[in-house]
Every structure is written in structure tokens, then in C-alpha cells.
N, C-alpha and C positions, 0 to 999 in steps of 0.2 A: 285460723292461722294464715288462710289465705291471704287475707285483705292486708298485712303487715308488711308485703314483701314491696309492696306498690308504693310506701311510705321510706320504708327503708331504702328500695331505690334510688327513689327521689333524691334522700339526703345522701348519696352515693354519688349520685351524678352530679349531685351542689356542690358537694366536697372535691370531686375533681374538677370541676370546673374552677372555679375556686384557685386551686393548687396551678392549673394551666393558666391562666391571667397573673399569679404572682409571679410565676417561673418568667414569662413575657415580660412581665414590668422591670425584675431585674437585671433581666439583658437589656432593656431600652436604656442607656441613659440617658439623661436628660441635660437639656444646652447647660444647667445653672450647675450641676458636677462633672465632675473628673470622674476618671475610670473607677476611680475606687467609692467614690460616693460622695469626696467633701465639697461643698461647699467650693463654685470661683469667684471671682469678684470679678464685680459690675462695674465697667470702666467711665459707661456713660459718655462715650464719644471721646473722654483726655487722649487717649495713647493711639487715633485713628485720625486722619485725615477728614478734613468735612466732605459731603457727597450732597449733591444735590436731591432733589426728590426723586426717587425712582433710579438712582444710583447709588452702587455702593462704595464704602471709603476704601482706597486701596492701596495705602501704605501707612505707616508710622509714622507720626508727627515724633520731630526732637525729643529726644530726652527733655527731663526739666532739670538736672544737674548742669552746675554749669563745665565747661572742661577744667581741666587740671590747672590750677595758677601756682606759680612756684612761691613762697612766702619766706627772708631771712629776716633774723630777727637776733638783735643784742641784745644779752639780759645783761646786766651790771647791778649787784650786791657787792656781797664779802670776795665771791668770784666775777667773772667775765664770761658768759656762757655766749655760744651763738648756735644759733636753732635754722634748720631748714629745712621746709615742709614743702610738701604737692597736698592742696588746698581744694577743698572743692566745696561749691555754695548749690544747696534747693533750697526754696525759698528765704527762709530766714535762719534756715540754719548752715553750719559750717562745719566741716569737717573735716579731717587727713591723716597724712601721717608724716614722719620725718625721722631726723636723727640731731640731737642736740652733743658738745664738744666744750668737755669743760675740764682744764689741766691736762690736757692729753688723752682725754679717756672719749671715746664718744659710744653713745646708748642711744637706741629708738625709740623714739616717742609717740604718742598719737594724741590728735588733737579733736576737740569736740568744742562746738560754742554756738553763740546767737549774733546776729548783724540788728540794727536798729539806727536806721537812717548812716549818721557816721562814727556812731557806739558798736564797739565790738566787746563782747564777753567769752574770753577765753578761757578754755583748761587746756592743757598740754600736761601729760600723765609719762615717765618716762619708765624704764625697765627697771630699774629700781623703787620704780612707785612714789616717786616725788611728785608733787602735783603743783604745778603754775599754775596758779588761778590770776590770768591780767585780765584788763579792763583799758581798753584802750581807743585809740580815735583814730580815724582814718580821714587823713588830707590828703587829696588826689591819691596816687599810690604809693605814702607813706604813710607810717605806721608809730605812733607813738602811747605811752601811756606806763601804769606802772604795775605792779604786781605782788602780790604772795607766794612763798615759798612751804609747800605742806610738807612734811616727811616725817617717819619714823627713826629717821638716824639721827635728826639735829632739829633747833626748834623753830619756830616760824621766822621767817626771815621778809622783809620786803627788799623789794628792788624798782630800778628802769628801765623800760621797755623802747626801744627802738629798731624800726626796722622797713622792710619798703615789700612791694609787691612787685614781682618781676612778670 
């Protein structure tokens, strides 16, 4: 029964050992998580200043949004709506927000779309849920082209779109 104690030991001393190396690992975190353990993303030098060899980068490079452009914009169907948003461009997409004015009533909208050279592809979704789907062209900082009208309250409608970029 002697000889048993020397084995069982062993596996004693494994077992905490063991248990003291896990306890370590989970207070270490590691550069690629956060405190809690997920997963951060690998920026790969975008969002850092370049550094020479043996230097490190030491500030933020720009954003890649562009800044705020203000966008108004005539709609002309059945009614005369006019739209005006704070616009912002990353790479080829578009987005913002606004508030559109039509018979006296004005609602906020928000805008989502694509640029492609001087093709623009708009939605503009308002608080009643209408949806502008235009399609339009950008000459210098004007803005023309036409559009559909989606809604639940009435049935599709087209229109023209003009308008300019401030």
C-alpha cells in the first residue's frame, strides 16, 4: 500500500500544477482580446500613422468618412416634396439623415445608397415608411435623375428628382 502514495502524489502535484498555469493564463490577457476575451480586430496599420523602422506610429490617420455635405433635393409627382439631408460618403457608400416637407407636414428621413463614378443609387425611407428609391446623376454639384415612390398607404408612384449639393 506503500508504493501507491508516490503515484498518487505525483497525480496531485500534476493536478495543481495544472490548475496554477490555467488560473495564470486567465489573468494574462492576450494583445488579440479584450478584458473579457473577445476577439479585436487587426487594423493592419489603416487607422495609424506610418512609422519608420524602429519607430512607432503615433497618432490616427483621418477618418475615412467623408465630412458632413448638406444635400437638398426636389421631388415632383402628384405632390412637390423637398428633402434635406447631412450626407456622408466612405468609400462607395452613402448615407445620412434628413427631414423631407410635403403639404405642410415635415417627417425625418434617413438615407442609405451607392455612388458609381457619377451614378448615384438612392433610398431615402421616411417615418412613415415611404420609400424613395432614385437613381440619379451627379454633374458637378448638381443633382438630377428620377425615382419611385413605395408605401403602404398609396400605390407606386414615379417622379423627378432635382437638386444640388451644398
Amino acid at each position: 500500500m506503500g508504493w501507491m502514495r508516490y503515484p498518487v502524489s505525483i497525480l496531485i502535484l500534476l493536478f495543481l500544477a495544472a490548475v496554477i498555469t490555467l488560473d495564470a493564463s486567465a489573468q494574462d490577457t492576450k494583445s488579440w482580446q479584450d478584458q473579457r476575451g473577445n476577439a479585436t480586430p487587426v487594423l493592419m496599420g489603416k487607422n495609424v500613422e506610418e512609422a519608420e523602422v524602429g519607430q512607432e506610429a503615433t497618432g490616427l490617420k483621418s477618418r475615412l468618412l467623408s465630412p458632413m455635405v448638406r444635400w437638398v433635393l426636389d421631388l415632383k409627382d402628384r405632390l412637390d416634396r423637398s428633402v434635406e439631408m447631412e450626407m456622408y460618403q466612405s468609400n462607395d457608400a452613402l448615407f445620412g439623415k434628413g427631414r423631407i416637407m410635403a403639404d405642410g407636414i415635415e417627417q425625418n428621413v434617413s438615407a442609405s445608397g451607392t455612388i458609381s463614378g457619377n451614378k448615384l443609387d438612392l433610398d431615402i425611407l421616411s417615418e412613415d415608411l415611404s420609400l424613395f428609391r432614385l437613381s440619379l446623376t451627379m454633374n458637378g454639384k448638381s443633382i438630377y435623375g428620377d425615382y419611385h415612390i413605395y408605401s403602404a398607404r398609396f400605390i407606386t408612384e414615379k417622379g423627378i428628382a432635382m437638386g444640388k449639393i451644398e
